[in-house]
N, C-alpha and C positions, 0 to 999 in steps of 0.2 A: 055578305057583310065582310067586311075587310079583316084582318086579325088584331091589326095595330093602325090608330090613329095616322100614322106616318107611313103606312108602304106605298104612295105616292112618290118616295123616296125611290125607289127599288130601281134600279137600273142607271140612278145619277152620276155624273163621272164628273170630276173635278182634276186640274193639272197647278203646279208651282215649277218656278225655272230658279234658278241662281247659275251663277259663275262664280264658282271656289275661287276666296280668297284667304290671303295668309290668317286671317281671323276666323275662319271657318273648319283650319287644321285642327287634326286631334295635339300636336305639339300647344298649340296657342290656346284651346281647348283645354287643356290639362286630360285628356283621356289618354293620354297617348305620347310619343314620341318621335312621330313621324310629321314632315307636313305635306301632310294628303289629308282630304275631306274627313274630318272626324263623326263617327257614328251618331254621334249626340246630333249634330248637324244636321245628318241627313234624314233622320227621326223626325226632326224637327221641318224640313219640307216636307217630309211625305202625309207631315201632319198639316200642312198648308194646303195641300192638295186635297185633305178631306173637307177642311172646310172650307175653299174653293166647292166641291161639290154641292154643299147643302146650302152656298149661296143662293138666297133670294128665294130660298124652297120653304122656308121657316114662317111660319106667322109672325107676326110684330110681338116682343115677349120674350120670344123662344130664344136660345143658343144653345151651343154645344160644348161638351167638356169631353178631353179625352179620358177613358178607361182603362184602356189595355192597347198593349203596342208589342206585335210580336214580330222583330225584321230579320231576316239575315241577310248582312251587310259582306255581300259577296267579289267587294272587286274596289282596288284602291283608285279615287282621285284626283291629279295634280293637281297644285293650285293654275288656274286658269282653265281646266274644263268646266264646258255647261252642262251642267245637271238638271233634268229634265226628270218630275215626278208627276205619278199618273194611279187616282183614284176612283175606282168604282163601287158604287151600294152593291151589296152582293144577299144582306138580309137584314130584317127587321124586325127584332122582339118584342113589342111593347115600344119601351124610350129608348131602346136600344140598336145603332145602326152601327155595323159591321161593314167596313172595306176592305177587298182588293187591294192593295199597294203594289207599285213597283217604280226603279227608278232607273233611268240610263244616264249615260255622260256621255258625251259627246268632245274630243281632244282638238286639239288645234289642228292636229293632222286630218281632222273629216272622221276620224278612226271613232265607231258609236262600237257601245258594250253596256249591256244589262248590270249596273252594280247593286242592287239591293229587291228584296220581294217579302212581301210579308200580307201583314194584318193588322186591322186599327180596327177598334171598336169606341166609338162616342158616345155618351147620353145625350139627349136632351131635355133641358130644363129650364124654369123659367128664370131669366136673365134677375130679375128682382130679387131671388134668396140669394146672388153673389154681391151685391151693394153693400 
């Protein structure tokens, strides 16, 4: 017997791309004062990439809310690299599904580097208690 409703889940990988723009900096961002990709930003893919993952895995009903979000955002970048984020289910508590995260950039030069790795954890729940 399974532990959770959901460990069908267990091994899903989901991916989001973008190309940093000047609206994606932490300067234009308000986190910050630089423009390069700001943290919030890239939070915010990597949290597209989770639910990329749990596309089309869900019963009719079901979504997911983020929980918890643990990254370190390890590598600045420009406006104009593609940033490439990459999510996999790694465990399942109950409503509870835990990712994997990590993200690279890719520069105009070809030049690729790991900027960020972390942790996301979603509930699921049913889509009608948020109306």
């Amino acid at each position: 017997m399974p532990d959770s409703a959901f460990d069908e889940l267990l091994d899903a990988h989901g991916d989001a791309t973008m190309t940093v723009k000047p609206a994606d900096t932490a300067q234009w961002m308000g986190s910050g004062e630089v423009e390069f990709l700001a943290t919030p930003r890239l939070i915010a893919l990597l949290e597209a990439a989770t639910c990329a993952a749990l596309a089309g895995r869900l019963a009719p009903g079901l979504t997911s809310v983020g929980t918890r979000v643990e990254v370190d955002h390890i590598a600045a970048s420009p406006i104009d690299a593609k940033v490439h984020a990459h999510a996999e289910v790694i465990d399942v508590v109950g409503n509870r599904v835990s990712f994997a995260v990590s993200a690279t950039h890719t520069l105009i030069s070809a030049e690729s580097k790991r900027i960020g790795v972390g942790s996301v954890t979603r509930a699921i729940v049913d889509r009608a208690k948020f109306s």
